[in-house]
C-alpha positions as CSV (number, residue, x, y, z in Angstrom):
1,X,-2.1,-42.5,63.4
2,X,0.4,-39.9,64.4
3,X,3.8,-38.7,63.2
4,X,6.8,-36.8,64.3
5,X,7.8,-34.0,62.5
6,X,10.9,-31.6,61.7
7,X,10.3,-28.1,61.0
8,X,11.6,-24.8,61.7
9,X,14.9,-26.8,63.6
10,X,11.8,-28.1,66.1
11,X,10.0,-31.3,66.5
12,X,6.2,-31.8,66.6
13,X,4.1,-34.7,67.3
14,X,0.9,-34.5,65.3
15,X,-2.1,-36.4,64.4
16,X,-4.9,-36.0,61.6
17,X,-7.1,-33.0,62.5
18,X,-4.4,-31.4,64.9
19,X,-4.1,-27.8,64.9
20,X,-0.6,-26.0,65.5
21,X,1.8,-23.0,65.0
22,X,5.5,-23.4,63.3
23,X,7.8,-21.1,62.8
24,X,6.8,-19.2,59.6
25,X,6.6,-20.9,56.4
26,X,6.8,-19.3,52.9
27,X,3.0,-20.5,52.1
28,X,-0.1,-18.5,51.3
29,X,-2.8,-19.3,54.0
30,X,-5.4,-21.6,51.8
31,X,-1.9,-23.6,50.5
32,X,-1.4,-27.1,50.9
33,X,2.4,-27.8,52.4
34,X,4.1,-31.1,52.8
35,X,6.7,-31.9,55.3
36,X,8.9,-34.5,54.4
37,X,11.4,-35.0,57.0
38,X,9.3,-37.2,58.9
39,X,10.8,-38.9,62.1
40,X,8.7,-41.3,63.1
41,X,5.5,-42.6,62.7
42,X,3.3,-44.8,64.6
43,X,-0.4,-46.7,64.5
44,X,-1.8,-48.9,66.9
45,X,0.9,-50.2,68.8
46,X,3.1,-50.2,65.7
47,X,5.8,-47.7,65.2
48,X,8.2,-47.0,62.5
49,X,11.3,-45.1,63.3
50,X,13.1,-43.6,60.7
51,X,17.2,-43.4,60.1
52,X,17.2,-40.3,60.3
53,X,13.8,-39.9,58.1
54,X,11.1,-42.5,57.6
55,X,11.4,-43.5,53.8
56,X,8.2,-42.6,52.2
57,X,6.9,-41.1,55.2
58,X,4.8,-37.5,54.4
59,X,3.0,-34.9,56.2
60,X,0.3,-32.8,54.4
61,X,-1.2,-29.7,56.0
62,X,-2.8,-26.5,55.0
63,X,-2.0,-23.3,55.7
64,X,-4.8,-21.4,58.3
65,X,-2.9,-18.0,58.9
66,X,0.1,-16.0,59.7
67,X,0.8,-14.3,63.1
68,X,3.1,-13.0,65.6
69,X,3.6,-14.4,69.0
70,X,3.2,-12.2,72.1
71,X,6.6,-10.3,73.1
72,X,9.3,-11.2,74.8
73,X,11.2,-9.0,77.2
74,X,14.4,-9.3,77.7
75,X,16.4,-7.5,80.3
76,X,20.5,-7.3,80.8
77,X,21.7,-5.7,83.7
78,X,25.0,-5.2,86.0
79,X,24.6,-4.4,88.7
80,X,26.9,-1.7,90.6
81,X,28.0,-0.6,86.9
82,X,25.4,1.7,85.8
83,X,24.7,-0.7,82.8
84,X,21.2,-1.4,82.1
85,X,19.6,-2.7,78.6
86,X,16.1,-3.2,77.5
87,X,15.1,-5.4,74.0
88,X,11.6,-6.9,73.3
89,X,11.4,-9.6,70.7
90,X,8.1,-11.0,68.5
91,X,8.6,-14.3,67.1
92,X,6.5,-14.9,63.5
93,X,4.5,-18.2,62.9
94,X,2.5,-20.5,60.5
95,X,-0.8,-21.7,62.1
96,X,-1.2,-25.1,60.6
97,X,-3.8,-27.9,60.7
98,X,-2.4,-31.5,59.4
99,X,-5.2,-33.2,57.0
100,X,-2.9,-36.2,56.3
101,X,-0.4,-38.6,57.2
102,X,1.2,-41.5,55.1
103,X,3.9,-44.1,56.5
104,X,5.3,-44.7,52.6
């Protein structure tokens, strides 16, 4: 069985078992979450779309640990202006493993 997700503003596909990072959640790690907008979700060869969400449909996962992605450079530059600007960015995330899925 496997699901689609929304969380963050992105969408995941996961499965029972699967191990992922969202954007940061307000959870302890150790906490059980639930995501609720559920998209889709699908089971041998049968799949259930939701309009926009699947009624019923629920996501439970639990909270492994917090982090921060590697850095991202970013670099502006004109040239023959004598303009040059330098920022680095480090994206926080939730490191998640899904322990359930249910269709509703």
């Amino acid at each position: 069985m496997y699901a689609v997700i929304t969380t963050g503003g992105k969408q995941y596909r996961v499965a029972q078992g699967d191990k992922l990072r969202v954007e940061r959640l307000a959870a302890e790690p150790g906490e059980q979450v639930d995501f609720d907008q559920v998209l889709m979700v699908g089971e041998e060869g049968a799949v259930r779309v939701g309009t926009p969400y699947v009624e019923g449909g629920r996501v439970t996962a639990q909270v492994k640990a917090h982090g921060r992605a590697d850095k991202v450079r970013i670099m502006k530059m004109r040239r023959r202006k004598h303009y040059m600007k330098r920022q680095g960015h480090r994206q926080d995330y939730t490191e998640i493993e899904v322990t359930g899925i249910t269709a509703g």
